[in-house]
C-alpha positions in Angstrom: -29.3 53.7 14.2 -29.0 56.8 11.6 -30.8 56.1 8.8 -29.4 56.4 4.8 -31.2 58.5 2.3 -32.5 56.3 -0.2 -30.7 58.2 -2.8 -27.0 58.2 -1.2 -27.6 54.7 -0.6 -28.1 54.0 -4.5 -25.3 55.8 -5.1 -22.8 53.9 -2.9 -24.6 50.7 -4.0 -24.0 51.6 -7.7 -20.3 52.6 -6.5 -19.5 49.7 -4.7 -20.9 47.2 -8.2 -18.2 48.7 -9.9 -15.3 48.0 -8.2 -13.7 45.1 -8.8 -13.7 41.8 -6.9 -10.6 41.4 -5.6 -10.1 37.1 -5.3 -6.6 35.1 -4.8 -5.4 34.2 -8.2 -5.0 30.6 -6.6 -8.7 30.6 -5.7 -9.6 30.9 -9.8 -6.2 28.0 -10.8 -3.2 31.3 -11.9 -0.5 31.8 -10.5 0.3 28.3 -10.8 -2.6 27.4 -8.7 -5.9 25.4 -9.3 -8.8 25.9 -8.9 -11.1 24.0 -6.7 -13.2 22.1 -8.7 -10.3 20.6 -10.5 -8.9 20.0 -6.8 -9.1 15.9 -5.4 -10.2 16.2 -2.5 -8.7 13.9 0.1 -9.5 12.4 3.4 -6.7 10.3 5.6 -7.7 6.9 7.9 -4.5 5.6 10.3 -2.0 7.8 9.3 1.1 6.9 11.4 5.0 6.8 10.5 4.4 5.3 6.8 0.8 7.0 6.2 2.7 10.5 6.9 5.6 9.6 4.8 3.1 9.1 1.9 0.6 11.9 3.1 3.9 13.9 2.8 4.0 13.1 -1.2 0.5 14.3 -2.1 0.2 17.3 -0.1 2.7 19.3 -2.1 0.5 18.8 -5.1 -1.3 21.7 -6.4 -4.2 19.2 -8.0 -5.1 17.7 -4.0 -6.8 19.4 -1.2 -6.2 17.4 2.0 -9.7 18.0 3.8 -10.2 15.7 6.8 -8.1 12.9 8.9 -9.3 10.1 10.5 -7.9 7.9 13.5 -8.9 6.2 17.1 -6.3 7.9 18.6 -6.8 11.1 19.5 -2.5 12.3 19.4 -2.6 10.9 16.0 -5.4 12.7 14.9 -4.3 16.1 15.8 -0.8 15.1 14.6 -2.1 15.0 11.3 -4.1 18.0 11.9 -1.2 20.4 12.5 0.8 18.8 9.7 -1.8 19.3 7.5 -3.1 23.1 8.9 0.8 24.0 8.6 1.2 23.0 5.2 -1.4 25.0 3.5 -1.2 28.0 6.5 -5.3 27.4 7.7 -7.1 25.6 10.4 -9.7 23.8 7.9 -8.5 20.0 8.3 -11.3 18.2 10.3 -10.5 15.2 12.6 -12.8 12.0 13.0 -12.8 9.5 15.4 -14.6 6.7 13.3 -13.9 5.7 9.8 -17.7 5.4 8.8 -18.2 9.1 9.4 -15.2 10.6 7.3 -16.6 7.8 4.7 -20.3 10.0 4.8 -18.4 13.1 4.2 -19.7 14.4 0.4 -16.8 16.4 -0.4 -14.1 13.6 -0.8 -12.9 11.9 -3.4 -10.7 9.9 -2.3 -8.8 8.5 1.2 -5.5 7.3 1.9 -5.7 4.1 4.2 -2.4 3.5 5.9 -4.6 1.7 9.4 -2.8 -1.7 10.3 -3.0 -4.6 8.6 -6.2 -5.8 9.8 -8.2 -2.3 9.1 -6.8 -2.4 5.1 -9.5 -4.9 3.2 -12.5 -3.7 5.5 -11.8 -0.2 5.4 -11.0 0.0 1.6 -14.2 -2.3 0.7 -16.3 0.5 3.2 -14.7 3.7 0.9 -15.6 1.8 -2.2 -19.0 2.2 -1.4 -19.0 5.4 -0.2 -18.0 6.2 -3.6 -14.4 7.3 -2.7 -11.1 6.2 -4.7 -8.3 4.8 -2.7 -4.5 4.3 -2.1 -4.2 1.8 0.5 -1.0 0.9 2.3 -0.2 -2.7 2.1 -0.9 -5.5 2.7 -4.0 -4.4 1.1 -6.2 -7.9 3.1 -4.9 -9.7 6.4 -6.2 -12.8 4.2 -6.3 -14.2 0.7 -10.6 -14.4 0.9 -10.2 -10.6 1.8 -8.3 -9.7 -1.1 -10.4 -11.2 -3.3 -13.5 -9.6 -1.6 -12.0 -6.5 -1.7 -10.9 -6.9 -5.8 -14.0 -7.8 -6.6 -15.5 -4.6 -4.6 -13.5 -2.3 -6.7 -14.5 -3.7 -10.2 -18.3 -4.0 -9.3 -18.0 0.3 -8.0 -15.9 1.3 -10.4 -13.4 2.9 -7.9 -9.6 3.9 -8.8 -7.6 1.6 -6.4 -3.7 1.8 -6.1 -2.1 -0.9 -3.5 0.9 0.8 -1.7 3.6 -1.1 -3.5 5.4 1.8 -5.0 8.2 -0.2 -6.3 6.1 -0.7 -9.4 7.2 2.9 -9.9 10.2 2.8 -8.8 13.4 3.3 -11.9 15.5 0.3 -10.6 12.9 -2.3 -10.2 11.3 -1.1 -13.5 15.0 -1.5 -15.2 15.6 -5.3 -13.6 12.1 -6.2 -14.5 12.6 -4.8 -17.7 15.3 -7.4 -18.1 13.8 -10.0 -16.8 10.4 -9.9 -19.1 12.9 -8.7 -22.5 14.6 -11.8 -22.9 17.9 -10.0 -22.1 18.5 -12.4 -19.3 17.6 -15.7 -21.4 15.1 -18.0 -20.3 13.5 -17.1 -16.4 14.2 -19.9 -14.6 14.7 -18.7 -10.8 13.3 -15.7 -9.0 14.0 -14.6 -5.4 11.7 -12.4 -3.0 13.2 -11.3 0.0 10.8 -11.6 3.4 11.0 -10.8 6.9 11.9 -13.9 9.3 8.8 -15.8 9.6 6.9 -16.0 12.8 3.4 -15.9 13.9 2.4 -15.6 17.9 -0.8 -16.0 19.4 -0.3 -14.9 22.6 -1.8 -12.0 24.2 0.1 -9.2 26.2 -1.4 -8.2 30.0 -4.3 -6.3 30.1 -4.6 -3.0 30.9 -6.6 -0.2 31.7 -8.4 0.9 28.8 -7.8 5.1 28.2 -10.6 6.5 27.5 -12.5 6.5 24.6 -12.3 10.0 22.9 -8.8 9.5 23.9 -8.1 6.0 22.4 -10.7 3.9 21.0 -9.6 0.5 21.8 -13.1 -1.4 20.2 -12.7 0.3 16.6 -8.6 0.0 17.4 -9.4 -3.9 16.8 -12.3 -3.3 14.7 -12.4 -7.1 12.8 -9.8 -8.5 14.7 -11.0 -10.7 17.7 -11.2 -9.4 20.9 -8.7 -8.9 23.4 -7.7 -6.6 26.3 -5.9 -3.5 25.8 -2.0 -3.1 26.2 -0.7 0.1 25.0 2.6 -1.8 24.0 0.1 -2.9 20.9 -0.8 0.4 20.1 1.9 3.4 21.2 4.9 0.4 20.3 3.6 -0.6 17.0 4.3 -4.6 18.4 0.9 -5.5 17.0 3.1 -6.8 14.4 3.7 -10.7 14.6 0.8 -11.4 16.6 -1.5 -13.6 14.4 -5.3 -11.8 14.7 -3.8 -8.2 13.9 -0.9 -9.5 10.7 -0.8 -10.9 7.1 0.9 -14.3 7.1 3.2 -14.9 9.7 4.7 -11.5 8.3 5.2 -12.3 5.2 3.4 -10.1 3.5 5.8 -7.6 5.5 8.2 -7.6 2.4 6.7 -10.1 0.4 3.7 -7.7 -0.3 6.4 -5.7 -2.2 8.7 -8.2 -3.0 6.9 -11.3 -4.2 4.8 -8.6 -6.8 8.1 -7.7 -8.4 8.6 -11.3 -9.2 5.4 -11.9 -10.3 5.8 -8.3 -12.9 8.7 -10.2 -14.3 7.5 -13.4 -14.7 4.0 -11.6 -16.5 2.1 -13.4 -13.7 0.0 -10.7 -12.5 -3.4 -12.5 -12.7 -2.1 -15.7 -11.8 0.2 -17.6 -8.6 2.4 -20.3 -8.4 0.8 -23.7 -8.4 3.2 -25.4 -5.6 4.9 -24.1 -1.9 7.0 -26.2 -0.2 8.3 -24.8 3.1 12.2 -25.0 4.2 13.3 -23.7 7.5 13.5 -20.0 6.9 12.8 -20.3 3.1 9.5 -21.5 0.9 10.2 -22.6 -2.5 7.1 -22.3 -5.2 6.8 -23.1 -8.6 4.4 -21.3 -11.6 3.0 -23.3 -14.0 5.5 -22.4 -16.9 8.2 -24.1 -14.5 9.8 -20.8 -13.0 10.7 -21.7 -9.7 10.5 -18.3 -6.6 12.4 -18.3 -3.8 11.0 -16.3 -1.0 14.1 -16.2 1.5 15.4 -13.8 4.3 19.0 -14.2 3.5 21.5 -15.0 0.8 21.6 -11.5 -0.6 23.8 -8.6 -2.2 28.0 -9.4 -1.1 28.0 -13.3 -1.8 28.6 -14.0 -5.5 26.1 -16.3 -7.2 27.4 -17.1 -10.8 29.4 -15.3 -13.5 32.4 -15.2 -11.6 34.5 -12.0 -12.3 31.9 -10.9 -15.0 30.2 -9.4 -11.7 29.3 -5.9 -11.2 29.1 -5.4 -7.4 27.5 -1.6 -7.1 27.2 -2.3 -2.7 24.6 -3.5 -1.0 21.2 -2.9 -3.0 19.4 -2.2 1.0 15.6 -3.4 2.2 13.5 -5.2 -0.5 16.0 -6.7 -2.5 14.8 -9.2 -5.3 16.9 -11.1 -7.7 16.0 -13.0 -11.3 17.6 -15.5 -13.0 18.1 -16.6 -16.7 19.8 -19.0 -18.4 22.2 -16.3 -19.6 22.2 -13.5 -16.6 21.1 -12.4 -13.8 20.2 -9.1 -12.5 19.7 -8.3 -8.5 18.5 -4.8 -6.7 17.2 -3.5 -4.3 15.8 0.1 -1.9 18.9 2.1 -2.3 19.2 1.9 -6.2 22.1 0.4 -6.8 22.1 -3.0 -9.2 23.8 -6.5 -9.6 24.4 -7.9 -12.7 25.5 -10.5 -15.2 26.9 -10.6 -17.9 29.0 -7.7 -18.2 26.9 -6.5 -21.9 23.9 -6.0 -19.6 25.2 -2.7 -17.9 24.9 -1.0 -21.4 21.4 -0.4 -20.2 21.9 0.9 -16.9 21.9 4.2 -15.3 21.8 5.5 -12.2 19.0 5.2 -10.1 18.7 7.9 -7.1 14.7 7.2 -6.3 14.6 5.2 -3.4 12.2 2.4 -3.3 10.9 3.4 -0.2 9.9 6.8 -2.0 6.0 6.6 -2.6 6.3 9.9 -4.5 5.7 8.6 -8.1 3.5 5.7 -7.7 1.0 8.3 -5.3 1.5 10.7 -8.6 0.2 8.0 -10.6 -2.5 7.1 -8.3 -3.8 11.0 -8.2 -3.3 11.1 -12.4 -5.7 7.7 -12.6 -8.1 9.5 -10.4 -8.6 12.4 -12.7 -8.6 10.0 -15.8 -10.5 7.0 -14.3 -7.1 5.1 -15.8 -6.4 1.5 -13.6 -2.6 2.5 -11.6 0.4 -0.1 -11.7 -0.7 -1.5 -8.7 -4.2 -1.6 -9.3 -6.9 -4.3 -7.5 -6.3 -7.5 -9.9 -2.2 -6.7 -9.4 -2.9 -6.5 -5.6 -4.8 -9.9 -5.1 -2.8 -12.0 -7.5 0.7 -11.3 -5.9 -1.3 -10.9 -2.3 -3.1 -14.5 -2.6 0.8 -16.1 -3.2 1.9 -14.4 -0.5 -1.0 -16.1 1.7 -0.3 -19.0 -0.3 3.1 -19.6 1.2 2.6 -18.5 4.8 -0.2 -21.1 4.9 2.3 -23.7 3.8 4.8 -22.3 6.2 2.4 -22.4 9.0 1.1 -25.9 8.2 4.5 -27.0 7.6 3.8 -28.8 4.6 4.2 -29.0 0.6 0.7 -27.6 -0.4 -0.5 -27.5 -4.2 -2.6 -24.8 -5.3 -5.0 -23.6 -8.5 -4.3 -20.3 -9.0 -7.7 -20.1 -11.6 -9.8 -21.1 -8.4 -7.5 -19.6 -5.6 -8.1 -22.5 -3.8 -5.4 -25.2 -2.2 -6.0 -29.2 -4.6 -7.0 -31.6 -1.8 -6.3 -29.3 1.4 -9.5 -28.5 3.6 -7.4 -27.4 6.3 -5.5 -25.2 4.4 -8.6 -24.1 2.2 -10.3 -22.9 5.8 -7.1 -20.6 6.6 -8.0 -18.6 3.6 -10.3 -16.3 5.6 -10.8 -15.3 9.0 -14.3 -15.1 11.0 -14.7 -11.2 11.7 -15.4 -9.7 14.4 -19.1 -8.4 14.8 -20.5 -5.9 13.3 -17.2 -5.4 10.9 -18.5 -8.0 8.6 -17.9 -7.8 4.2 
């Protein structure tokens, strides 16, 4: 190689120290960017249909940096991948097969768990004590011990935990329970939580050939759940929903995750649970311990008049999630799309149009983000979670028994019950232990 004079190469060392450093505005936080230490960085486990649909909310912030995806399927994996590379225009999202080595990763603050049902408590309780705040889909524990495990994880680390129940944050829920906990409705007496139609199977579907590993991970696909043989119908169909070892109370918890924790908001229940289920058919009736009676039921909803007569304000049907409370001097009923039922005709001085749909995660994951730069608690924070979660359990048990059960909310235990006391947790699967 030709060698430099010493001198010319002081000179275009000296030259090349004074130009300037040309770096990306966004890089240093202009142009509307910021800059990466002020950046949250984020890290995904099980993000399918719902886990992009929230993903899709936080990656347009300019305060998160998505870093890494995890998931025992690989199409999944790379799914995200590509979503995520396209967004920001790089190839710098990294993929992980298991859970516990995206958890080790230094350089996240925080993961979004959107898994199944029976990943949610396990997987949230892990990234608690990796250090790493959390949005977790819901329902947030496949069992009422779970939730209470994983509650009591999050106070004791100090974590930011928001529960997937973005209703909380929703305009039109916010307006009826605003109602409801005012007064402007009279006295509560009645509240109604829409579910799915009950069902719990304990079958199992024909094995199959496991795929391999790298390609589908079928042992960390069931991770606490029992064993059982693959089926792909579990897996690329979604119908792990129903069976009993992979859902939340006979799929209550479905809608009643949502539903039954907009009832408790506006009866100022969070912390507490009713105190009596009594199962009916389809329906299961509960009572609090102030006398408010909730009605968790898959039918009866927006289109068939209730009371008030032709005082009645019938906006269309209110869509998924409805829930409906009732005073001793209105009523107010809504539901996904918006729209809102109500009575007496005085009440709609109040309302407004509501075009967030309660599906929309987009302000409840703002929030969430907001608390994690703040250290604030979210709406749906941990104690929120396992109060409206445990009376959710609460009544599937009751529906599954088939029988009135009593409970003490202040213990979370069923009075006089041992059977229904042992369906409070489940045995895990080795080594996915709390």
């Amino acid at each position: 190689m030709r060698s430099t004079p010493r001198r010319s190469f002081l000179r275009q060392a000296l030259a090349a120290a004074a130009a300037p450093l040309i770096v990306p505005a966004r890089v240093l936080g202009r142009g509307g960017g910021v800059a990466p230490s002020n950046r949250i960085a984020l890290g995904g486990i099980g993000i399918g249909p719902r886990g992009r649909m929230v993903l899709s909310s936080m990656l347009p912030e300019r305060d998160v940096q998505f870093v890494a995806t995890c998931d025992v399927q690989a199409t999944l994996r790379r799914s995200v991948q590509e979503l995520v590379d396209g967004h920001y225009g790089t190839r710098g999202c990294a993929t992980h097969r298991d859970l516990r080595e995206l958890l080790a990763r230094p350089d996240l603050d925080a993961v979004l768990i959107a898994t199944g049902d029976r990943w949610h408590a396990l997987a949230s309780i892990l990234a608690a004590r990796a250090g790493k705040d959390i949005y977790c889909e819901k329902p947030c524990g496949i069992t009422a011990g779970l939730c209470r495990d994983l509650d009591e994880t999050i106070r004791r680390t100090g974590r930011v935990f928001q529960a997937g129940t973005q209703r909380r944050n929703v305009p039109n829920f916010e307006f009826a329970v605003h109602l409801a906990r005012s007064g402007r409705l009279g006295r509560l007496h009645t509240l109604h939580a829409s579910i799915y139609q009950l069902e719990s199977n304990t079958t199992w579907l024909p094995a199959e050939p496991e795929p391999p590993r790298d390609e589908l991970d079928w042992d960390l696909w069931l991770g606490p759940a029992p064993w059982r043989p693959f089926n792909s119908a579990y897996v690329v169909q979604r119908r792990w929903r129903g069976y009993y070892d992979f859902d939340s109370g006979a799929k209550l918890l479905d809608w009643g995750a949502h539903t039954v924790d907009l009832c408790q908001w506006a009866n100022a229940a969070d912390g507490s649970s009713p105190v009596e289920y009594v199962p009916d058919g389809p329906r299961i009736h509960a009572r609090y311990a102030n006398g408010v009676k909730l009605v968790m039921r898959p039918d009866g909803w927006i289109g068939q008049p209730a009371s008030g007569g032709a005082g009645n304000f019938a906006v269309g049907s209110t869509g998924t999630c409805p829930v409906r409370f009732e005073g001793d001097e209105g009523w107010v009923e809504t539901g996904d799309n918006g729209s809102v039922e109500l009575h007496p005709a005085s009440l709609r001085q109040e309302w407004r149009a509501f075009t967030l749909r309660g599906t929309d995660p987009a302000r409840h994951t703002r929030e969430f983000l907001d608390c994690v730069k703040s250290r604030g608690r979210p709406a749906a924070h941990s104690g929120v979670m396992r109060s409206s979660h445990v009376a959710c359990h609460a009544a599937a048990i009751a529906w599954l028994l088939g029988r009135p059960l009593r409970f003490d909310p202040a213990r979370e235990e069923f009075v006089g019950d041992d059977t229904a006391n042992r369906m409070r947790r489940r045995a895990p699967r080795e080594p996915w232990q709390v």
